[in-house]
Every structure is written in C-alpha cells, then in structure tokens.
C-alpha positions in Angstrom: 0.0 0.0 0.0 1.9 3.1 -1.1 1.3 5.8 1.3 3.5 9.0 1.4 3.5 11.6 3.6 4.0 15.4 2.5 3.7 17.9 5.1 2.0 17.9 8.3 0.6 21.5 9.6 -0.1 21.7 13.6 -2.5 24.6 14.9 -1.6 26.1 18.4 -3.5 28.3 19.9 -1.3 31.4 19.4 0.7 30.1 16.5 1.3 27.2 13.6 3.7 24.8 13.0 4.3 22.8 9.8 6.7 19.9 9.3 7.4 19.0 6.1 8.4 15.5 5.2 10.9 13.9 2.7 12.2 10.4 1.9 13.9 10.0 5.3 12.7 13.4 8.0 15.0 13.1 10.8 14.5 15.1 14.1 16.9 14.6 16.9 17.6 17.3 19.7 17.0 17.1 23.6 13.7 16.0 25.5 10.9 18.0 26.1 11.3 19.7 22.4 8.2 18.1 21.1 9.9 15.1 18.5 8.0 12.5 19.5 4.3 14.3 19.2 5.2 14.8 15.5 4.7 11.1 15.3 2.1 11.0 17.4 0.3 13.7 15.5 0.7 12.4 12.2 -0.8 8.6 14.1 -3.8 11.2 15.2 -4.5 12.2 11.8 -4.6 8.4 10.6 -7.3 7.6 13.3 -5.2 7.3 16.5 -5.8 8.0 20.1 -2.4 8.8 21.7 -2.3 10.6 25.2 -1.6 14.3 24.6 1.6 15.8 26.6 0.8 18.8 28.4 1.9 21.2 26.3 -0.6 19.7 23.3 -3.3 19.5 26.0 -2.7 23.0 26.2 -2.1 24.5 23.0 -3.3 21.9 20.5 -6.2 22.6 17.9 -5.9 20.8 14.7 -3.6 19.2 12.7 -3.8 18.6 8.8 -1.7 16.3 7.2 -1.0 16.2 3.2 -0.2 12.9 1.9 -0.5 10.5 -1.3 -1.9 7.7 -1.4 -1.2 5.7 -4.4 -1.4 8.0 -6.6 -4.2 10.0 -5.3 -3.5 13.0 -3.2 -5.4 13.5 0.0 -5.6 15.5 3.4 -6.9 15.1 6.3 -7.9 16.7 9.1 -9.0 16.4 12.5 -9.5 19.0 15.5 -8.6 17.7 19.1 -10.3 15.6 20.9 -12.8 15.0 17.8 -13.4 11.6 17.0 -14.1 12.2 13.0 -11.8 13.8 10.9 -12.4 15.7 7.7 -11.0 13.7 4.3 -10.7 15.6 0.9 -9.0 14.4 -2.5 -9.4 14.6 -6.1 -11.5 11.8 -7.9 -11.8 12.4 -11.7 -11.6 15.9 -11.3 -13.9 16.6 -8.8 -13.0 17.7 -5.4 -14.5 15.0 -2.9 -14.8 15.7 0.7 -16.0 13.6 3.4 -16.8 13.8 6.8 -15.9 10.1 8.5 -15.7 8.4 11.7 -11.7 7.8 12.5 -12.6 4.6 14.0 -16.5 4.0 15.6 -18.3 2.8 12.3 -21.8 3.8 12.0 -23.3 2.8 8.8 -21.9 3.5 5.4 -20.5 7.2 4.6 -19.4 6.8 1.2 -22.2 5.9 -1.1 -22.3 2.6 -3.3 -19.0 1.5 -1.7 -18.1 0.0 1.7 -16.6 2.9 3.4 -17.8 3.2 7.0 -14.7 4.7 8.9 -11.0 6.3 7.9 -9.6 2.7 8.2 -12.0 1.9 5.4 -11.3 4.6 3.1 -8.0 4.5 3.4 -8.4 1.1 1.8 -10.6 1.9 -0.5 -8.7 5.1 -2.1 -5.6 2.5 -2.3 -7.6 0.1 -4.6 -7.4 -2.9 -1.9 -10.0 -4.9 -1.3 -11.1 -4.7 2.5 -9.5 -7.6 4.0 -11.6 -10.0 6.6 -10.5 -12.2 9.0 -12.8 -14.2 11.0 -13.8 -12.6 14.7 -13.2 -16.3 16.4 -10.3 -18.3 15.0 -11.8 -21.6 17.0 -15.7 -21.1 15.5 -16.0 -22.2 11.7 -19.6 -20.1 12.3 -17.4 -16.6 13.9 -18.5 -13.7 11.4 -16.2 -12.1 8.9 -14.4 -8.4 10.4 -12.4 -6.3 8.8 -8.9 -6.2 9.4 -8.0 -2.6 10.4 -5.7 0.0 8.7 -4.7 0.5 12.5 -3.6 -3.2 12.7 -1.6 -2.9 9.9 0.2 -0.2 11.7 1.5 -1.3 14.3 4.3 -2.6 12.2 4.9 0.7 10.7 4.9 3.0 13.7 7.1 2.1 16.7 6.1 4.3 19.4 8.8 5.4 22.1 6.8 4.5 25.1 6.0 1.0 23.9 9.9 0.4 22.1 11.1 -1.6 25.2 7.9 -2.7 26.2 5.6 -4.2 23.9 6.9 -6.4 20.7 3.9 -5.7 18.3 1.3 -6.9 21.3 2.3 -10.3 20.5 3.5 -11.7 23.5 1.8 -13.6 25.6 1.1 -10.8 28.4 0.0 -8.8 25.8 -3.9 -8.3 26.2 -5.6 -10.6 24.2 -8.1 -8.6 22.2 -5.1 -6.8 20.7 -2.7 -9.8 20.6 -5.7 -11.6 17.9 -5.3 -8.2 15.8 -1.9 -8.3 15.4 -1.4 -11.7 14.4 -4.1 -11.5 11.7 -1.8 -8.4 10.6 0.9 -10.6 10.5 -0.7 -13.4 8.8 -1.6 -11.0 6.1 2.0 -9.5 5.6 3.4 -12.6 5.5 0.8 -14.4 3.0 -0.9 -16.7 5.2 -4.0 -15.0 3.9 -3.6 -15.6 0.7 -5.8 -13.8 -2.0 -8.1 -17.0 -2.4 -8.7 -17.7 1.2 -9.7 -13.8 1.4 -12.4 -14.8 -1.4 -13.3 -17.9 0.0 -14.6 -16.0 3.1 -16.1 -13.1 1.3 -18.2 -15.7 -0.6 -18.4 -17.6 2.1 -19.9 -14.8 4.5 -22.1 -13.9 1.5 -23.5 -17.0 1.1 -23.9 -17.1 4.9 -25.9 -14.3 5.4 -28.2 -15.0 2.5 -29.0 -18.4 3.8 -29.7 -16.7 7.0 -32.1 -14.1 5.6 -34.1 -17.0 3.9 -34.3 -19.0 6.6 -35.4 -15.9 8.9 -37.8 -15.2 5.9 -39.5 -18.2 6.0 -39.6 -18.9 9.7 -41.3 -15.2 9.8 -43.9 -16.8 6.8 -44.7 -19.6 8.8 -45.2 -18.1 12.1 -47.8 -15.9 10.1 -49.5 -18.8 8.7 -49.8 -20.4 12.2 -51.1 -17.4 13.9 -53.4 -17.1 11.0 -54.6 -20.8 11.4 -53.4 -21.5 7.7 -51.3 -25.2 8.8 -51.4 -26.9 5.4 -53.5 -26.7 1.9 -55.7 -29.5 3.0 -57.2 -26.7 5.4 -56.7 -24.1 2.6 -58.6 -27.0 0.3 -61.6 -27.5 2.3 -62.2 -23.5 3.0 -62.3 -22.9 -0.7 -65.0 -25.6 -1.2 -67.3 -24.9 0.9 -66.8 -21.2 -0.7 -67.8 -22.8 -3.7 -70.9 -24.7 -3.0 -72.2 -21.5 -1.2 -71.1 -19.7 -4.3 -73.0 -22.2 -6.1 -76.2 -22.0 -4.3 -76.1 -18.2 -4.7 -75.2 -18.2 -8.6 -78.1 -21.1 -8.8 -80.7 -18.5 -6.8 -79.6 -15.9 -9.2 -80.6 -17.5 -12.1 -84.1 -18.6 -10.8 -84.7 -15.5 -9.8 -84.2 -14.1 -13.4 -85.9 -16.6 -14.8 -89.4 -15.6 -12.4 -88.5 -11.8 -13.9 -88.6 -13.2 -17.2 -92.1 -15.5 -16.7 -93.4 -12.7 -14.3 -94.2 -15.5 -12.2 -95.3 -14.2 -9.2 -93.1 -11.1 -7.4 -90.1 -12.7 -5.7 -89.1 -11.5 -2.1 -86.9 -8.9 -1.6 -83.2 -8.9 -1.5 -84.3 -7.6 2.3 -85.7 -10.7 3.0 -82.5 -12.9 1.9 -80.5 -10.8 3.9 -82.4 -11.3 7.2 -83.1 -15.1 6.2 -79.1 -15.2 5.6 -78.0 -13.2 8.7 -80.6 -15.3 10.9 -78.6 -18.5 9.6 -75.3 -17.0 10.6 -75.9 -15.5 13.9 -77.3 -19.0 14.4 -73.8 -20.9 13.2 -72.1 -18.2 15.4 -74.2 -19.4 18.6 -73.5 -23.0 17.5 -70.1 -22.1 17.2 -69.4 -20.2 21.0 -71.2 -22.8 22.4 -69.0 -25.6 21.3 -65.7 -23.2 22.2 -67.5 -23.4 25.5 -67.5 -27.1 25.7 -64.1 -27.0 24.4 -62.8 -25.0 26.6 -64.5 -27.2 29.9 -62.6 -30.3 28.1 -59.4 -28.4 28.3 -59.9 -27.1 31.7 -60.9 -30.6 32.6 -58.2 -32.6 30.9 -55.1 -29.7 32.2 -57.2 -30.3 35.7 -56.8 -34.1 35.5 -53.4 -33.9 34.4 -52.3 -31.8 37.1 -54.0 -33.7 39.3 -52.0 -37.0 37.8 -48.8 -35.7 38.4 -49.0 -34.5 41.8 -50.7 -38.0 42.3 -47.5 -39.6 40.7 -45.1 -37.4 42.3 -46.6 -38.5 46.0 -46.6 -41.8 44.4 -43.1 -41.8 44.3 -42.5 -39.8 47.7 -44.5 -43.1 49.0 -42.3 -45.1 47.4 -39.2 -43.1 48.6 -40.4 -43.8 52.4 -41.1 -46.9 52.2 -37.6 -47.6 50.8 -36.4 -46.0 53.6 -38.6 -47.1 56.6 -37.9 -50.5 55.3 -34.4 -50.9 56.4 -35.6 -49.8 59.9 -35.4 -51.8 62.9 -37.8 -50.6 65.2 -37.7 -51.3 68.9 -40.0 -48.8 70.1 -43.5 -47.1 68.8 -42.7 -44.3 66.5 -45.6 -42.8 67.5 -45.7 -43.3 71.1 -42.3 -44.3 71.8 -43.6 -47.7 74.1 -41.0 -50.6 73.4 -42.8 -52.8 70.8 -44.0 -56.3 71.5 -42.3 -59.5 70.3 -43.4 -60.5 66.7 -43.1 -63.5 63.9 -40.1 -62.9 61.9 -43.1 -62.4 58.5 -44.4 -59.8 60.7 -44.2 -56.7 60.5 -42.7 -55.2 63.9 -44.9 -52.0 64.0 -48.3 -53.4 63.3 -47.7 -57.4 63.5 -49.2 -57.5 60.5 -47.6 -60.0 58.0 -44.9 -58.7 55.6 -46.0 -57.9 52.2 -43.7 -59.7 49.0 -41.3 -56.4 48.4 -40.7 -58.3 44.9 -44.3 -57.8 44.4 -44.3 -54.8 45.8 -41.6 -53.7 43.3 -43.5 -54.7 41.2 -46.5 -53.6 41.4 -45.2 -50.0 41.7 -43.3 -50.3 38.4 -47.2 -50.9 36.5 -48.6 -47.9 38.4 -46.1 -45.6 37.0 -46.0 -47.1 33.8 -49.9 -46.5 33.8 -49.9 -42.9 34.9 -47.1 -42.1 32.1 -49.3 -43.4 29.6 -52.3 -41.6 31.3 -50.6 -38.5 31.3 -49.5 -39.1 27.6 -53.3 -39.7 26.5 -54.1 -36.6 28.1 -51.5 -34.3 26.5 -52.3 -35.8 23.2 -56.4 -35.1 24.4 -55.3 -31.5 24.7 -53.4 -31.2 21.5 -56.3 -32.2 19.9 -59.1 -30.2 22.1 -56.1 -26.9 21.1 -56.6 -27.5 17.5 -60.3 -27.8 17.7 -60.2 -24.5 19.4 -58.1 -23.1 16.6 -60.4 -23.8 14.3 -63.6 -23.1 15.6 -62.4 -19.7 16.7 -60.8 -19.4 12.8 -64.3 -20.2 11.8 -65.6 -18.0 14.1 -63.9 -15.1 13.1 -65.0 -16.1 9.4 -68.7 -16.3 10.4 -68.9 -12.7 12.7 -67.3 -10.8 9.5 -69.8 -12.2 7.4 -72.2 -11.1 9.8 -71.0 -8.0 9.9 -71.0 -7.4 6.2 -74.4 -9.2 5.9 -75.9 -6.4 8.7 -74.1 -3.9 6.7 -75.5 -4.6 3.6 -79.3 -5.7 4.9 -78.9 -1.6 6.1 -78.3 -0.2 2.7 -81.1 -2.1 1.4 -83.7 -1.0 3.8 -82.5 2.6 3.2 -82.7 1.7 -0.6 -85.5 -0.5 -0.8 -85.4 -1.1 -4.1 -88.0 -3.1 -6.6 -88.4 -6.7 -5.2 -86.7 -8.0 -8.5 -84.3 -5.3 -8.7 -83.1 -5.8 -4.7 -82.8 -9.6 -4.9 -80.7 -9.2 -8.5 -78.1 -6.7 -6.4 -77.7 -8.4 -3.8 -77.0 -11.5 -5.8 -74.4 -10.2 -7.7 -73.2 -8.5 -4.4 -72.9 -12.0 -2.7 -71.3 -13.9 -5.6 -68.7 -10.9 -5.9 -67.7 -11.5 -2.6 -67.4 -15.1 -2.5 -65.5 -14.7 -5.9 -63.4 -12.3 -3.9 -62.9 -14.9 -0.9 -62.4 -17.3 -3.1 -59.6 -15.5 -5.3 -57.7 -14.5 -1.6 -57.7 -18.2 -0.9 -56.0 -19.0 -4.3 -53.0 -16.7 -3.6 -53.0 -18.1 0.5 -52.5 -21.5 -1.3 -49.2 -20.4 -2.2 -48.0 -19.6 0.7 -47.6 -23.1 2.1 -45.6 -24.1 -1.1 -43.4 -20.8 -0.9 -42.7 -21.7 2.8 -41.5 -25.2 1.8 -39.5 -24.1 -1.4 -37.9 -21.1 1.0 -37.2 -24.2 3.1 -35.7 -26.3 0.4 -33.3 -22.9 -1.0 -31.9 -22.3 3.1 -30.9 -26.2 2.7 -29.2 -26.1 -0.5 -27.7 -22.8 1.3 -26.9 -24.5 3.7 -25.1 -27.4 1.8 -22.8 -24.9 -0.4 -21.9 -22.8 2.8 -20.2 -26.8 3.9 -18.4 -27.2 1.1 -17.1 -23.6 0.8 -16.3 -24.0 4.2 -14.8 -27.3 3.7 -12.3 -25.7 0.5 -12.0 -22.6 3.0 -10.0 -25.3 5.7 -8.4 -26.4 3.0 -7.1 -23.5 1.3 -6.1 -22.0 4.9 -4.1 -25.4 5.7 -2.2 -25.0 2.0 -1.4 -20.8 2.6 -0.4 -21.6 6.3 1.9 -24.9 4.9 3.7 -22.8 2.6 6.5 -21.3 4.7 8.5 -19.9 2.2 7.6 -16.3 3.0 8.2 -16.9 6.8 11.6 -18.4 6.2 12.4 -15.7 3.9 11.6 -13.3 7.2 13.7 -15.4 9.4 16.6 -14.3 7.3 15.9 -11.0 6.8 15.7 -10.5 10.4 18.9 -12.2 11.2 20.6 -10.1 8.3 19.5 -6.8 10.4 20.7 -8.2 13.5 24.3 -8.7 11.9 23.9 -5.3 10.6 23.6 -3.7 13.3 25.6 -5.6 15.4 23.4 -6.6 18.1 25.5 -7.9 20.7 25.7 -11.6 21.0 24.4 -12.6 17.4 26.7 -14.5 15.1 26.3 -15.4 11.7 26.4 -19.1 12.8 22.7 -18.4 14.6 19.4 -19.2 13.3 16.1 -17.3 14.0 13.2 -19.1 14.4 9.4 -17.0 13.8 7.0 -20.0 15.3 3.3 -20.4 15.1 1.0 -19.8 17.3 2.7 -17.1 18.8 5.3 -15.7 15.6 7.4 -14.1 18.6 11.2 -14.4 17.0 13.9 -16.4 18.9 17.8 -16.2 18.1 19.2 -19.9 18.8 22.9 -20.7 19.1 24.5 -23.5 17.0 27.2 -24.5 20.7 23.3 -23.6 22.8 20.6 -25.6 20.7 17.3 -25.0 22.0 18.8 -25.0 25.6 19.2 -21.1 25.5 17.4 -18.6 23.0 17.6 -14.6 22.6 14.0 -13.5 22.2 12.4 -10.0 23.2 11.0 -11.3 26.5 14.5 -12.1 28.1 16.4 -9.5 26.7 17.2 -7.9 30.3 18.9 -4.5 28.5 16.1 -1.6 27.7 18.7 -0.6 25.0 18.5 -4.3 23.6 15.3 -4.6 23.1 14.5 -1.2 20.9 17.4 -2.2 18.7 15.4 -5.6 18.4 12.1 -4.4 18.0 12.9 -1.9 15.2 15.4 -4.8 13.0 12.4 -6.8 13.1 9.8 -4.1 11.8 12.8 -3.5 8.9 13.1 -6.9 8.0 9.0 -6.9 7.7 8.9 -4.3 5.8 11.8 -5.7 3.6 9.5 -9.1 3.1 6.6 -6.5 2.4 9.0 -5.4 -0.6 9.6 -8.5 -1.9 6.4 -10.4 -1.6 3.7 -7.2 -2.8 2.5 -7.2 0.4 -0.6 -4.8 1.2 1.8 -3.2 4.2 1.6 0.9 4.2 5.2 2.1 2.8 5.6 3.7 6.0 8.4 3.5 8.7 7.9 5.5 12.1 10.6 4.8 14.7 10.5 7.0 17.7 13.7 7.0 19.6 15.5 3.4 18.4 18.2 4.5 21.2 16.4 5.1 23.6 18.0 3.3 26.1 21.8 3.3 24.1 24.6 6.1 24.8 26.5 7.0 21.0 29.5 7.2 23.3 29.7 4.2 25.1 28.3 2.0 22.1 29.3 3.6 19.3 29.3 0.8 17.0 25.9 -0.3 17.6 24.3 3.6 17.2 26.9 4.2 14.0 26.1 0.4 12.4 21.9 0.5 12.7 22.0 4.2 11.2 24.2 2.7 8.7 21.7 -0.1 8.0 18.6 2.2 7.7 20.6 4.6 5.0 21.4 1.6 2.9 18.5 -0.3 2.8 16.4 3.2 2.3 18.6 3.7 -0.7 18.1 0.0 -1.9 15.8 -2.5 -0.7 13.3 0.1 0.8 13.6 3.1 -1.7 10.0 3.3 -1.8 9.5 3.3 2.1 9.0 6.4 3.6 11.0 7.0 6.8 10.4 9.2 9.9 13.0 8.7 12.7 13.0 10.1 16.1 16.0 10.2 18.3 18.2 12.1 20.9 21.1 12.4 18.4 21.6 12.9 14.9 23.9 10.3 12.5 24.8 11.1 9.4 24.7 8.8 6.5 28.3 8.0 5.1 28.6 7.7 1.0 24.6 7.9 0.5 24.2 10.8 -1.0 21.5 10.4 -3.0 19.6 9.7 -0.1 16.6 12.6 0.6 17.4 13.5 3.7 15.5 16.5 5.7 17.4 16.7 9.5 15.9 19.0 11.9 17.2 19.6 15.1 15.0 20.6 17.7 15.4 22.5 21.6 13.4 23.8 24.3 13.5 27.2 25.1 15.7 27.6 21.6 15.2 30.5 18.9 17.9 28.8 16.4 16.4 25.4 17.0 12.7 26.1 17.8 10.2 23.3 19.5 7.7 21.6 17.9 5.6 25.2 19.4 7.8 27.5 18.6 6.6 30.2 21.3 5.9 27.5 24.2 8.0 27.5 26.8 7.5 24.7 30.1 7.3 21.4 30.4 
C-alpha cells in the first residue's frame, strides 16, 4: 500500500507549526522539544488516540496532514479531541470531501461502496479490497471483520513508550483482544491470507448471510400462517370448497330469480328478506359455534385439571415409594408414634403393626405398572389436549370467518332497507353483491395456497444454502491449511531478520545463529548452534532496555523488507521514535553508528520506496549515500535557532 506523507501542519492556539516530510525526515535534539508528538500527531491524523503531553493538551487545535496515497492525493484533518476527521482528495476531477468516523463505524459514509470509517477509506482510495479475518479463530460459524488499517500499523509506527515494552502486542502478556489483531496483521504480511482464502470468506460470509435471511424469511412466513390458522392446503382446500358450494347456491338462486322476472311468475321476495333469512342463519352458526368453544374450553380445563391432578398424584406416588424404601431398612424397637418398646413379633411380621410382611418383589413390582400406567395416562391426556387446542383453533378461525360475514351481511341488509329497491331489482343486487364476494374470498384463498408451497420451497433454497456454505467452508480449511503450509515467506523473514541483527551488530548474534518465527505465537527467537534449544535470545529475556528497541525496530525492517519483496498490502511507511532510547552514542558507538548505517542503505536500496520518519536524541549522518533525501531537523526547548515543535511554548 503506497502511502507518502507530504507535510503535516499543527494549529496552536497562538501560532502554527508545519513539518514538512521527505524520503527519510529526521528530528533529533533534547527531550521536552516536542519530537516525539510529530509522530504522534501524524498517528492522530490516521485515526489514532495517543495521550496528549501537556503542552498539546494545552495549546493543540488541529492538525492537517498532506499525503499521497497511491497516486491520489489526499488530506486530512482532525481538531482535538474530535473523534471524526475531515478527508478531501481529487477523484476524476472533482473535489471530494467527506466527513468520517476515524474509527467508531456507524453505517456507510461513502455511497455505493463500503466505506464506513478512515480505516476503510483509506483502503478503499488504495484500490485494496477490504480484507476480513474471522472474529473467532476456534468457531468455523465466527462472522467475517475487517482487518484494520490501524492493525496494519502497528508494524509501521514504533512508538517510544511501547519500544522496550511491547513487541507488536504479540506476547503472551500482551492483552488478548489486541494480541488476535496483530497476528491477523501478520498473517496477512506474510501471506498466510492468501488472496483466495480472502475470497473464499467473502463468498463464504455472502452466502452465509443469505442463507440466514431466507431462513429468517420463511420462519417469519410460517409463524404468520400459524397465527393465522393457515397449517397446510388440506385446510386451505376445504375453506375454498365450501366457498364454492355457497357460491353455487347463490349463482343457482340468481338464475331462478331471473328466470321468475322473465315469466313474471309471481313477485319474488326482496333482497331484504335474503338478507335477514341469511343473517338469521349465521348469527345462528355463530351461537352454535361459542357454544362448542364453551364445551371446548371445559374439556381443556378438565383434561389440564386431571393432568395436574395425575402428576401430583404420581409425584406423592413416588414420595411413598421413597419412604417406604427408607422405613424398610428400619429396625424398630419402640412405637414411632408413642415411643412404648414394641411387642415380640413373627419374623413375616411386620414389627410396627404385627401384621404380616408384604412380598417387596411384588411390591416392586406392582409400583413399576402404576407408574408405567400414569405415564401413559398423562400421555393420553397431553395428546387429548393437543387435539381439544386444534379444535379451538379452528372453531375460533371459523368463528372469526362467520362474525365478518355477519358484519358485512348487517351492513348490507342496512343499505337495502335505506334503498328499498323493486323486489326484482333488490334480490338481482344483492345476488351479484354475494357472488362478488365469495368470488373475492375465493380468489384470496388462491393466492393463500401459495404460501404453504413458498414456505416449503424457501425451506428447500436455506438447505441447499446450507449445503454450499459446507463445502465452501470445507475448500475454506483447505485452502487455509495450503497458505499456512507454505513457509517460504516466513523463512524468507527469518533471514531477513537475522541479516539486520548482523547489521547492526546486536551484541551476541553470530552469523552461525538461526532465527526461528514459530506459530501460534510468531514471537522471533535467536538460537545458538554451541546452545541448541537450551538457550534462545528473544524480546522477552532480553534484560537490556537498549537491547530490546534495537530488536524491535530490526524486526519491523526486516518486515517491511519481506513487504517489498512479496507485494505485500503493508503501508510504505516507517515511524521509529527514539531506536536508542535506552543506548549512549558514546559508550556503544558501533551499535548507534552500524543501525543508522543499515537504515541509509537499505532506504537507498531495498526500501527506496518506504518512507521513513526517525525520532532520536542524536543525529547520524549517513556515510557515501548521497542520493539519499534527507530533511534533518534539530529541535530544543526554550531555543530560537532550533525552535520546539511550538515555537513560542515555553515549560514542560
């Protein structure tokens, strides 16, 4: 990912400050002068959160920082303290700007693309692809997330307070939340996430979600049909028949009623009198019908009744039971009751009551038929109120059917006696009325007949669904166990890391040593050929401060280097803040002069098109590089000739 940086411009509150940058921007000069809050300013701009010094808590209003990316130019900027910043850049000569969360997402900001934060855009002006790792690594079913610009930068900007501390959050007491992030970034750079497994997921996360959508679809369908009492077509079936017989009888009425027009056979009754004859008939199905919801409902309360009653029957059944087991082994020498030393009895006896002993075989038994008979008791009953629950169902659905045509037949029998037409005339209307709307019932339950069938063929798509989403997840494993087989890349980065040790001259490292980058973890170790595995040199038992930030910066060279070689989607950008930190120039000379020496080569080489921006307490000079572009700026508190980072602040 090329990413350069041009010029970052800082607004104080009674001045500006602006920093431009070149191929390598060096700033070196005492503490306190503001070097390290240039880095921490332009990690701001790129959706950041570091802890502002005092003086920036003071002073600090906005920054703006020019960069490229690719080729596209762009700026952003972001007051303090505000959690969006303000993106502008030049798309097919039109001026874009875009106000966008720098890391919160909240729905998509960018139409017909996925933008939702800076991370995202940032991507998406590159031309890449938003990259997705899975949120669970142990749950084949974890959801796809997007891997973070901000995870990808933790390899390119070494921060001074975590140098010594923190080897890209990957060790083991790094928090785990964090420590997940960064080795998905590092699967990435390295190529364990190889451009088909990143397609694999995306189709396999598409194909996810639609299967879930159906499935949610048609569970939604059939809970719709159930509450509307539409089970099956057989139901559907019957409804629509006995709409058609009615419908028959009406269109059959209809035509002898034309027919007496025609003859003038006598003056047919009025379309009143149908209407009362046909509202009589259904207020009388109604009463028919609440009636037997009444006897319904008594079976129900009866049968729940019985069935409650059952099961506290069987549960003191088997509290009986309990005691008897337990009185049984009991030998009892006195009354229980009234505590009187009990008479001699017959060994068959029993010693309480001198009655004789019951078979406990049979009693056993005997026990075991009881239960078994008030489990199948209970079963008939539950099955009894299944059926007595899908009477109800349907006598209320038939109800229902019956009150609305009540409703519409009172309606109707109103606008007739209002109208009161001719006797033929009425009886013609109200025909045609009828028929209309049995035609109309009868039409509705043609279309509710496909429901049932959509509901099974929605069914029928979530399981085929279901079966592509097990293979693709099946050639998902597999083409995860091929990317993570190939080691080629990871060897390659074992070398390069042992080839910036040597050039630096970290103390104790020999050509003869081998580093060794491990899975789970990836946390480098430097074994001895005369040690074996006995002893290693890794970042957690380095014991010198100094060590460690000479480690920790080889290692983001050498993945950077790899980044180089192998196209990976790493930002061409290198921010070390303070490398010697804990090394004097003085006392370790050739350590200080030999890492500076490295960094100038392989920025004039290998890494020509990585960006550097170095941070340190002294300033070293590159020897024979002088093509390199090189911007050096020294910096002191309380200093006119070599102004802070606020030119005009002076404290702490």
């Amino acid at each position: 990912m090329k990413i350069s940086l041009i010029s970052l411009q800082l607004n104080f509150r009674r001045d500006k400050s602006v920093i431009e940058f070149r191929h390598i921007s060096y700033f070196f000069g005492k503490m306190g002068a503001g070097k390290s809050s240039i880095a921490r300013m332009v990690d701001y701009c790129f959706g950041g959160n570091p802890e502002p010094t005092p003086a920036l808590q003071k002073e600090f209003i906005s920054a703006t920082l020019h960069l490229t990316v690719e080729n596209t130019e762009v700026t952003i900027f972001r007051e303090a303290e505000n959690p969006k910043a303000i993106v502008s850049w030049a798309r097919d000569d039109e001026k874009v700007e875009l106000l966008i969360p720098t890391r919160n997402a909240n729905g998509i900001v960018l139409p017909n693309t996925d933008v939702e934060t800076l991370s995202d855009l940032l991507y998406y002006l590159a031309g890449i692809t938003l990259p997705k790792v899975r949120r669970s690594k142990r749950d084949e079913e974890s959801p796809l997330v997007r891997l973070s610009f901000r995870d990808l930068f933790w390899y390119c900007y070494l921060d001074q307070d975590e140098m010594d501390s923190e080897f890209f959050h990957l060790g083991r007491d790094a928090n785990p939340f964090m420590r997940l992030k960064s080795l998905d970034a590092f699967r990435f750079i390295v190529g364990f996430h190889q451009e088909q497994v990143a397609a694999l997921e995306s189709e396999l996360l598409a194909i996810r979600e639609k299967r879930l959508a159906v499935k949610g679809g048609a569970d939604a369908l059939k809970e719709i049909l159930r509450q509307s009492g539409i089970s099956n077509i057989v139901d559907l079936e019957q409804m629509a028949e006995r709409l058609r017989v009615e419908l028959h009888h009406i269109q059959s009425a209809a035509q002898e009623a034309r027919q007496s027009q025609r003859q003038d056979q006598g003056t047919p009754s009025h379309a009143t009198d149908e209407l009362r004859n046909r509202g009589r008939q259904l207020a009388g199905e109604i009463q028919a019908i609440e009636r037997a919801l009444l006897d319904i409902h008594a079976q129900i309360e009866s049968a729940e009744r019985l069935h409650n009653e059952l099961m506290m029957l069987s549960v003191r059944f088997r509290r009986s039971a309990s005691a008897r087991e337990v009185l049984a082994g009991v030998a009892f020498t006195a009354c229980p009751r009234c505590t009187q030393p009990l008479p001699n009895r017959l060994a068959t006896s029993c010693p309480v009551c001198g009655q004789e002993e019951r078979d406990r075989a049979y009693e056993v038994g005997e026990e075991r038929v009881i239960e078994e008979d008030v489990s199948e008791r209970l079963k008939e009953i539950s099955e009894s109120l299944v059926r007595y629950r899908q009477q109800e169902t349907s006598l209320q659905r038939r109800l229902s059917e019956l009150i609305s045509d009540k409703g519409s037949v009172d309606s109707r029998l109103d606008v007739a006696m209002k109208q009161y037409d001719s006797a033929f005339l009425s009886t013609a209307l109200e025909f045609e009325r009828q028929a209309a709307s049995l035609q109309e019932k009868l039409g509705n339950i043609e279309r509710q007949k496909m429901l049932p069938a959509k509901l099974d063929e929605q069914y029928h798509l979530a399981d085929e669904l279901l079966t592509g989403e097990a293979e693709l997840r099946r050639k998902l494993k597999e083409a995860r166990g091929k990317a993570e087989q190939d080691l080629t890349n990871l060897q390659r980065l074992e070398e390069l890391f042992l080839d910036c040790l040597l050039r630096a001259k970290f103390p104790g490292i020999t050509p003869n040593d081998k580093v060794a980058i491990v899975s789970p973890d990836f946390m480098p170790e430097v074994q001895s050929p005369e040690a074996g595995d006995i002893a290693v040199t890794s970042f957690a038992n380095l014991g010198s401060g100094g060590k460690k930030c000479v480690f920790k910066a080889s290692y983001a060279l050498a993945i950077h280097r790899l980044a180089t070689e192998i196209g990976a989607k790493l930002p061409s950008l290198l921010i070390i803040d303070s490398p010697m930190k804990n090394i004097s120039e003085r006392e370790n000379e050739d350590v200080f002069t030999s890492f500076y020496g490295m960094v100038y080569e392989l920025a004039a080489e290998e890494l020509r098109e990585t960006q550097f921006l170095i941070i340190d307490k002294e300033f070293r000079a590159p020897t024979g590089a002088g093509e390199l572009d090189l911007g050096v700026r020294h910096m002191m508190p309380d200093s006119n000739e070599f102004p802070p980072l606020i030119p005009y602040y002076r404290g702490l």
